[in-house]
TORPA-4810 file (N, C-alpha, C, O; in nm, 3 decimals):
<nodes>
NODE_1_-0.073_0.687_-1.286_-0.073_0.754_-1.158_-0.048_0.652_-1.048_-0.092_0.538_-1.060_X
NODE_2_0.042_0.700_-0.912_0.029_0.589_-0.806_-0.029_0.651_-0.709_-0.050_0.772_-0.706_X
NODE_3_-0.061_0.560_-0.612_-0.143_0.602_-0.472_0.013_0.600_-0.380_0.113_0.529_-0.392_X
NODE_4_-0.033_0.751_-0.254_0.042_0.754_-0.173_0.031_0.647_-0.064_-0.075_0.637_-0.001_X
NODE_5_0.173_0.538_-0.030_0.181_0.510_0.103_0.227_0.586_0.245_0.278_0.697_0.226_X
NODE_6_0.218_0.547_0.374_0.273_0.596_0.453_0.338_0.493_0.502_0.272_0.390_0.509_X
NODE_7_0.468_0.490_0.544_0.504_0.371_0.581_0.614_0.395_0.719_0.726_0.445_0.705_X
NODE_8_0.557_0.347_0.855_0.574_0.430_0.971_0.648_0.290_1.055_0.602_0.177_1.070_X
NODE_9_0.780_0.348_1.101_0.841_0.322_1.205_0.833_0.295_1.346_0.860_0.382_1.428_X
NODE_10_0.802_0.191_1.376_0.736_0.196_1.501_0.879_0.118_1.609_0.973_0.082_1.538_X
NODE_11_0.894_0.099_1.726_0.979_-0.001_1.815_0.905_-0.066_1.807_0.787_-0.031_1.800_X
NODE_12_0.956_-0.219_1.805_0.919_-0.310_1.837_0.838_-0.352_1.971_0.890_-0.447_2.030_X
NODE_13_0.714_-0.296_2.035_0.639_-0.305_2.153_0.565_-0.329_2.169_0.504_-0.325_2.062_X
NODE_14_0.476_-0.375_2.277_0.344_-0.396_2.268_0.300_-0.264_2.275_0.366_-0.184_2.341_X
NODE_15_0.158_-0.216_2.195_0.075_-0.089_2.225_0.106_0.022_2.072_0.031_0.111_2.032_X
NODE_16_0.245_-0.022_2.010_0.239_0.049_1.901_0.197_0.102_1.790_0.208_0.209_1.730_X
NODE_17_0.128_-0.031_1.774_0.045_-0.046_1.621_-0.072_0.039_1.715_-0.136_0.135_1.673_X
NODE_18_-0.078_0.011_1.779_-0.234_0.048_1.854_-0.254_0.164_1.868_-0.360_0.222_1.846_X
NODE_19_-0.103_0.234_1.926_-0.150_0.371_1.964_-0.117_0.459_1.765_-0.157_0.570_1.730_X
NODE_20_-0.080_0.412_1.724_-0.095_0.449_1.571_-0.199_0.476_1.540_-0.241_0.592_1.538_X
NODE_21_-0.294_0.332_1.493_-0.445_0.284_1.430_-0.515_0.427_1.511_-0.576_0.514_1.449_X
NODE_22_-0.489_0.430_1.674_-0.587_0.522_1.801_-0.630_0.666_1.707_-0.740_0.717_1.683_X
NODE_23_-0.438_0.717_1.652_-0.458_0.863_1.651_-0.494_0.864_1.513_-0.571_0.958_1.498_X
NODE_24_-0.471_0.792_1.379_-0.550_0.788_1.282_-0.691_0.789_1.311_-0.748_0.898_1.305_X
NODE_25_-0.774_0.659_1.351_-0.906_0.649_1.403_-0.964_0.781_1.432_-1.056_0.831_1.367_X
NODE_26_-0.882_0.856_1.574_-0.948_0.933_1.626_-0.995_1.060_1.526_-1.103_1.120_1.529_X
NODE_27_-0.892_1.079_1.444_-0.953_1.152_1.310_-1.006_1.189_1.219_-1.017_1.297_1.161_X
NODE_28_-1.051_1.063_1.202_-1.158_0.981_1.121_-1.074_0.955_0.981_-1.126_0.978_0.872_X
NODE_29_-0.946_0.908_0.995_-0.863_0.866_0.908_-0.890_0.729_0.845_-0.800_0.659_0.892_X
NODE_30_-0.959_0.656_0.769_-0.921_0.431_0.797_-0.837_0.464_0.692_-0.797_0.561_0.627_X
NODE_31_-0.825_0.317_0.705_-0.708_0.214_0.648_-0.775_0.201_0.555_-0.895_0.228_0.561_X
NODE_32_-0.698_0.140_0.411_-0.740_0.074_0.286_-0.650_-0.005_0.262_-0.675_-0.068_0.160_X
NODE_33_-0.562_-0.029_0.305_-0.515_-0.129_0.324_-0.331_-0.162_0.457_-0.268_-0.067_0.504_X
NODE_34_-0.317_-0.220_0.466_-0.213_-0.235_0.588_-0.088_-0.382_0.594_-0.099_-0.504_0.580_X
NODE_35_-0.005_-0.313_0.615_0.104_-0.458_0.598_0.181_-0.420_0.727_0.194_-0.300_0.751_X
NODE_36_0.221_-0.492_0.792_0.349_-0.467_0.931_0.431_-0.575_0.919_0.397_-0.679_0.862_X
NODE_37_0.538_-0.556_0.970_0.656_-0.659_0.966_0.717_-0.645_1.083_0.644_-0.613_1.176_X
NODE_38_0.805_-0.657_1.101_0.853_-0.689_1.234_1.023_-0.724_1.264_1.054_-0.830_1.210_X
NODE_39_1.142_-0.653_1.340_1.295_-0.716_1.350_1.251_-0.702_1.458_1.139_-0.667_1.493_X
NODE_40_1.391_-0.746_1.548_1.395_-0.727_1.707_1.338_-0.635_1.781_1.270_-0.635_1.884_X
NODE_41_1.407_-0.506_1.660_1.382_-0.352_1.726_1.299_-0.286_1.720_1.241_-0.227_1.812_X
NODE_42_1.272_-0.284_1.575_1.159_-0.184_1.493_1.069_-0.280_1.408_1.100_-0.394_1.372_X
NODE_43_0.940_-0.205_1.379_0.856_-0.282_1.334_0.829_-0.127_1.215_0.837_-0.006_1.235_X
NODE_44_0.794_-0.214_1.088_0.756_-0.077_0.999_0.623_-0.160_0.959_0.622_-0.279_0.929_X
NODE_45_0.521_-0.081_0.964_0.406_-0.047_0.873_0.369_0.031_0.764_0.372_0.154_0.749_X
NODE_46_0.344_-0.033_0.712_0.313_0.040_0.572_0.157_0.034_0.527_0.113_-0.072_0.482_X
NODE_47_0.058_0.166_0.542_-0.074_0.170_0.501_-0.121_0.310_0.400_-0.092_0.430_0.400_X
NODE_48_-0.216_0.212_0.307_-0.287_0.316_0.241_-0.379_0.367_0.301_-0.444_0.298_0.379_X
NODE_49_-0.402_0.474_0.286_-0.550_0.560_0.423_-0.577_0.652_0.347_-0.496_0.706_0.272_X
NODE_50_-0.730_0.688_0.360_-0.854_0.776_0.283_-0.772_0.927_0.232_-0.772_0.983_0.122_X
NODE_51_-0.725_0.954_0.323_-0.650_1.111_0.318_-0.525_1.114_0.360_-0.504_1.143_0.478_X
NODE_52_-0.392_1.079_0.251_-0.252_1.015_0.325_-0.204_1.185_0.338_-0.120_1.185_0.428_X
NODE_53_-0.219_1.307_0.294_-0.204_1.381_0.322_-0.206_1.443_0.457_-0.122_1.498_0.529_X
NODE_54_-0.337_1.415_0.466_-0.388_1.498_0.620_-0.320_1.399_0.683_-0.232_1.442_0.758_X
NODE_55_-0.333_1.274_0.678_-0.226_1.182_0.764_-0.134_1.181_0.837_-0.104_1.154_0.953_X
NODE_56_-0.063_1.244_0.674_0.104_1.266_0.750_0.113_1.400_0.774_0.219_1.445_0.732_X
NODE_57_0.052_1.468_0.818_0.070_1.603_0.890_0.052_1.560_1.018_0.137_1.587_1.103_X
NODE_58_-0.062_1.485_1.050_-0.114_1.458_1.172_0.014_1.371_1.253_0.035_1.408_1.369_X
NODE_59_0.099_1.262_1.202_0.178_1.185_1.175_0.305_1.283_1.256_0.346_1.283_1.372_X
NODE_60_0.337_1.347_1.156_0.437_1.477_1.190_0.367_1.549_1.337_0.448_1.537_1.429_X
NODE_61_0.271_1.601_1.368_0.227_1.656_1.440_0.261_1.555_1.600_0.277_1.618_1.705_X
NODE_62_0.269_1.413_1.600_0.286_1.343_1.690_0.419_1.292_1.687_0.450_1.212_1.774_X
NODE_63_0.525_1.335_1.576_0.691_1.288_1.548_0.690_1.195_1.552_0.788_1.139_1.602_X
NODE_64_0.582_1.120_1.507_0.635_0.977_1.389_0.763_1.015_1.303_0.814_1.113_1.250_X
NODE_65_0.783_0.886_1.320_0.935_0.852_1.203_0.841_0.810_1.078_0.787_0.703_1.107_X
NODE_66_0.799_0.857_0.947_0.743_0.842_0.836_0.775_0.901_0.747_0.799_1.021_0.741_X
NODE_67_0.780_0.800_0.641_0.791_0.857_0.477_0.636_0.800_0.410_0.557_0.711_0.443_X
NODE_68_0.641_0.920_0.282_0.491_0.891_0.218_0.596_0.835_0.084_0.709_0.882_0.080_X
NODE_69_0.561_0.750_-0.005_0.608_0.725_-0.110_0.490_0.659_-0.190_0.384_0.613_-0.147_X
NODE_70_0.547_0.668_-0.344_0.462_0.621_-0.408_0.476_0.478_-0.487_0.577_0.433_-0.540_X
NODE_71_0.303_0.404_-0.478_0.309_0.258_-0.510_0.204_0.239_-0.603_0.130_0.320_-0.658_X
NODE_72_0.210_0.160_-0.607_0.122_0.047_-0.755_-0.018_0.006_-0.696_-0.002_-0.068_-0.599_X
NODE_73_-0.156_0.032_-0.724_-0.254_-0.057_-0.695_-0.301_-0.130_-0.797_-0.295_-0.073_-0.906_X
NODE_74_-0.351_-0.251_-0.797_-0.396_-0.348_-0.925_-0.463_-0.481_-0.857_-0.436_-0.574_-0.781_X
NODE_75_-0.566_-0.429_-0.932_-0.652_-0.578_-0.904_-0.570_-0.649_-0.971_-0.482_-0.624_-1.053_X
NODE_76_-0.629_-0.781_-0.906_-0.579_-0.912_-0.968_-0.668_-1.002_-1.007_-0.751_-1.044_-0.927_X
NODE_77_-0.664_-1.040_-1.115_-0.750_-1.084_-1.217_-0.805_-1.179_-1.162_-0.737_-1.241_-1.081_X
NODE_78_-0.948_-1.223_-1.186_-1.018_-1.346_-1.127_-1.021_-1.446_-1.233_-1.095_-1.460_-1.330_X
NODE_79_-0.907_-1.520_-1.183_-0.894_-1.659_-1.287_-0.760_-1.745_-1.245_-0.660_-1.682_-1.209_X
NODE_80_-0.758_-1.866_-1.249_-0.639_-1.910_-1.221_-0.495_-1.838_-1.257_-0.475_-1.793_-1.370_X
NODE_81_-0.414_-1.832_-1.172_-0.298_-1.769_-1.216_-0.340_-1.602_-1.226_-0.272_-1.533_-1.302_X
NODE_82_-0.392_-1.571_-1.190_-0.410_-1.438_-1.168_-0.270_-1.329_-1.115_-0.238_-1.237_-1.189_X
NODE_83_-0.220_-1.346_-1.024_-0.093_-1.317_-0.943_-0.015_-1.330_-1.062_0.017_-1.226_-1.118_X
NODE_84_0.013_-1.416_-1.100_0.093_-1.465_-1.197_0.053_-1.325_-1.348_0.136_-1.295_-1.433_X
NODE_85_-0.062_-1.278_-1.341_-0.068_-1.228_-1.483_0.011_-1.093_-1.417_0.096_-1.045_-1.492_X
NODE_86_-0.004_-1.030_-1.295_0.129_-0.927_-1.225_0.244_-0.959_-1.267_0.297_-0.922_-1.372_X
NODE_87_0.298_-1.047_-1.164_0.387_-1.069_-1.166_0.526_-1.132_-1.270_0.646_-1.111_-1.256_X
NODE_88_0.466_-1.201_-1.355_0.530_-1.265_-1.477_0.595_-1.129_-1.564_0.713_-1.099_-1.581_X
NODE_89_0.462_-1.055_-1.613_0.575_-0.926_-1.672_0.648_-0.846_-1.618_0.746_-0.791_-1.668_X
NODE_90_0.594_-0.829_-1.482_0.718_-0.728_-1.420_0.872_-0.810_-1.352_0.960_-0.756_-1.285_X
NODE_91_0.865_-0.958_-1.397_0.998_-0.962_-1.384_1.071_-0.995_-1.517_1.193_-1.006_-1.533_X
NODE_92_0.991_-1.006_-1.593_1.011_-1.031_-1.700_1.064_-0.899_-1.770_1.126_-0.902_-1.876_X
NODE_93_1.035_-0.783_-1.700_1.083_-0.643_-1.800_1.187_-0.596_-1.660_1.208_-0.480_-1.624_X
NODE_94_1.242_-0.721_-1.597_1.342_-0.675_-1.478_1.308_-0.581_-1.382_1.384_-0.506_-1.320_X
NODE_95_1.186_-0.590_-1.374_1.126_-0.463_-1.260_1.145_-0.588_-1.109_1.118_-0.708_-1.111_X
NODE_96_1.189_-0.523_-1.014_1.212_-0.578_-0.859_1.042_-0.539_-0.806_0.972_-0.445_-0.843_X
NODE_97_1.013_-0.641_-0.713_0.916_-0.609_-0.641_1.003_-0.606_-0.472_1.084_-0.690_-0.433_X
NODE_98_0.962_-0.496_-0.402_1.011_-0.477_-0.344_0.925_-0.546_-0.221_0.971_-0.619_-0.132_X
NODE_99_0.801_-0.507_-0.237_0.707_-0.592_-0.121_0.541_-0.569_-0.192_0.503_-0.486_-0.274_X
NODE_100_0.477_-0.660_-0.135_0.334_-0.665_-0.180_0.239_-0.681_-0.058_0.254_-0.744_0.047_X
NODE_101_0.138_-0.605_-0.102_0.043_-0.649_0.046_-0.164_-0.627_-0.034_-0.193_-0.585_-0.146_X
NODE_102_-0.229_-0.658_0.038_-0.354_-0.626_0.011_-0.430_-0.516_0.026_-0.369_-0.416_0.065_X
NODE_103_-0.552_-0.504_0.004_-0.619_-0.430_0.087_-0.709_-0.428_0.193_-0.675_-0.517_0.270_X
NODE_104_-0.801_-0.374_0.232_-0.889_-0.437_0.363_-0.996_-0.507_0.321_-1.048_-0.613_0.355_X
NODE_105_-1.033_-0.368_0.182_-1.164_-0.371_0.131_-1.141_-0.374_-0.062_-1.045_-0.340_-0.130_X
NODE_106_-1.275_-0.430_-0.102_-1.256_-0.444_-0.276_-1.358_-0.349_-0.331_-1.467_-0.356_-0.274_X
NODE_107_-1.349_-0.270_-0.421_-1.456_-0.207_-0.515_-1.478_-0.281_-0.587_-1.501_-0.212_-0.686_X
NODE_108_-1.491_-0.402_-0.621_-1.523_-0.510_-0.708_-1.490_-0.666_-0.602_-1.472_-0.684_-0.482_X
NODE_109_-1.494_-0.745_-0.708_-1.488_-0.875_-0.670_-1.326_-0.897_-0.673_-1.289_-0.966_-0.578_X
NODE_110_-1.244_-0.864_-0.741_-1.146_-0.899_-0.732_-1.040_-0.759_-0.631_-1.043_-0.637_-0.617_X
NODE_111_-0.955_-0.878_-0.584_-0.875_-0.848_-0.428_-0.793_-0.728_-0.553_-0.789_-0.752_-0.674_X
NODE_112_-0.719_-0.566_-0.468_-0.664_-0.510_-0.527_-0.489_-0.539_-0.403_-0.473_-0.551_-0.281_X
NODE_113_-0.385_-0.537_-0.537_-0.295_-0.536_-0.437_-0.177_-0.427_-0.413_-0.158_-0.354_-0.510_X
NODE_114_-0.124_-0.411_-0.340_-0.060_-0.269_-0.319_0.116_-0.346_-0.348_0.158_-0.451_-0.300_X
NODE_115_0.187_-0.251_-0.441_0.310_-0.313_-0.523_0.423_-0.195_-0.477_0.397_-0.076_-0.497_X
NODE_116_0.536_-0.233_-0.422_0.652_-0.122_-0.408_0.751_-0.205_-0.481_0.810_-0.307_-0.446_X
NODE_117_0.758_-0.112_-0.629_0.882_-0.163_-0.711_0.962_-0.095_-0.712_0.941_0.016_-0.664_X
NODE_118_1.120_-0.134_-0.779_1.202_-0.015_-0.781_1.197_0.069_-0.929_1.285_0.152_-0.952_X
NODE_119_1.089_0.042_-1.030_1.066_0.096_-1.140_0.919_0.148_-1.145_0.846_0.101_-1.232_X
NODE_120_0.863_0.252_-1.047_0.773_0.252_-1.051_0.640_0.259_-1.230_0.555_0.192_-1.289_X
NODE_121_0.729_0.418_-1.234_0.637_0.431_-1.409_0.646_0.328_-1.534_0.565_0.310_-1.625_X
NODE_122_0.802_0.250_-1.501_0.755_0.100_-1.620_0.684_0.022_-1.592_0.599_-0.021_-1.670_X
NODE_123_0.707_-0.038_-1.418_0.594_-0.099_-1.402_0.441_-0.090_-1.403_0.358_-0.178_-1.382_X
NODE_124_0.421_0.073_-1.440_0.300_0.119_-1.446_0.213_0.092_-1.581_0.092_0.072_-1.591_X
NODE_125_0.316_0.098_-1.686_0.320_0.061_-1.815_0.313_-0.063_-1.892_0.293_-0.079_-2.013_X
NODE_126_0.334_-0.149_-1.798_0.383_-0.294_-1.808_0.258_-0.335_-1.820_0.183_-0.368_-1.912_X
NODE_127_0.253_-0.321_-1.668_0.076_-0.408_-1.613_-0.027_-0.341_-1.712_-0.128_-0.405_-1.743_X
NODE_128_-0.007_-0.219_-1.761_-0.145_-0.166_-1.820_-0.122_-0.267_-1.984_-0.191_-0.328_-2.065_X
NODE_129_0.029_-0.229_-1.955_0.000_-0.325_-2.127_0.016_-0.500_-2.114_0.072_-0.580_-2.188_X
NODE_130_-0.038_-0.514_-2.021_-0.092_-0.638_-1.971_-0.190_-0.669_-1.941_-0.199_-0.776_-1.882_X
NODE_131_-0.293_-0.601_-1.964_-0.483_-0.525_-1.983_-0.462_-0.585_-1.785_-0.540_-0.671_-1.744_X
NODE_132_-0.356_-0.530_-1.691_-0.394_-0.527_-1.544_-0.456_-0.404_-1.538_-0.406_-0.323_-1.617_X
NODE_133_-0.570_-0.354_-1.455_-0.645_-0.290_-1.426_-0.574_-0.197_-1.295_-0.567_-0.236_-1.178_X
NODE_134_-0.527_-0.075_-1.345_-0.499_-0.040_-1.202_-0.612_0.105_-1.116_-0.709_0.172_-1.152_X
NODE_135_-0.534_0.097_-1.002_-0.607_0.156_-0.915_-0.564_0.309_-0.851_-0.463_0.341_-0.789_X
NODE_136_-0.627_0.352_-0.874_-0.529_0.530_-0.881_-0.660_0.608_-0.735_-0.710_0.558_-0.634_X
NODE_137_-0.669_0.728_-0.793_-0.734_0.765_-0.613_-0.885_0.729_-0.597_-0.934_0.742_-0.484_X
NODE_138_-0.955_0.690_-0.687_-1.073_0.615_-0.616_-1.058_0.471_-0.489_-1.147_0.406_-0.433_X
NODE_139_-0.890_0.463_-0.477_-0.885_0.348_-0.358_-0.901_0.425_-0.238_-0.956_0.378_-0.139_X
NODE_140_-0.844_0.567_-0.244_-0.886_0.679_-0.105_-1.043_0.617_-0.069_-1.066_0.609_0.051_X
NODE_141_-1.117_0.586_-0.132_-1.243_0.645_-0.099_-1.343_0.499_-0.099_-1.465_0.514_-0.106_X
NODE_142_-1.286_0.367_-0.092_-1.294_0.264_-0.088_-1.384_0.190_0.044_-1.318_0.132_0.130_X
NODE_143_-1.520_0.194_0.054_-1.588_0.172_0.172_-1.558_0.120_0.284_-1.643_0.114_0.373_X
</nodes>
């Protein structure tokens, strides 16, 4: 199974991210995790949040530019080279990582990380048969 992202279009401005985080917040929407980037023009964010559903209605309701798509969660193993126990098979079975980011918060000790590949269900397969631990909708609900 993957967890839904939302991953939202913003101009490049001051107040954007902000007035985003505002109308989530005001909903009682959080974050579980969050990545932003940044060109001249546009800035895209990409976050996991408690209820990406109600989200992106709310999202739509204010004509955000957003797509919900689906991604990879997986702890990462606590031990040297950890990253490495991800990442090694999924390029190794030619899966692309498209981008990686964290989360805010951990249900354990080890950091979970949020994966946009272009193979989603092999890479789903990969990591499991790589005893990676993944993370399906108990990250909605992540303190």
């Amino acid at each position: 199974m993957s967890v839904k992202q939302i991953s939202v279009l913003l101009g490049n401005v001051p107040g954007s991210f902000a007035k985003l985080t505002h109308i989530l917040d005001s909903e009682d929407i959080s974050t579980k995790a969050v990545s932003a980037a940044s060109t001249t023009e546009d800035s895209r964010v990409r976050l996991v949040v408690n209820d990406p559903d109600r989200a992106a209605a709310l999202l739509g309701s204010y004509n955000f530019n957003f797509e919900v798509t689906p991604v990879l969660a997986a702890e990462v193993p606590l031990h040297a080279g950890g990253m490495n126990a991800i990442l090694k098979p999924l390029a190794k079975a030619d899966i692309n990582i498209h981008y990686l980011y964290t989360t805010i918060n951990r249900i354990g000790k080890e950091t979970i990380v949020i994966l946009g590949v272009d193979k989603l269900e092999e890479a789903r397969e990969i990591l499991m048969e790589n005893w990676i631990h993944l993370i399906d909708d108990e990250i909605y609900s992540i303190p």
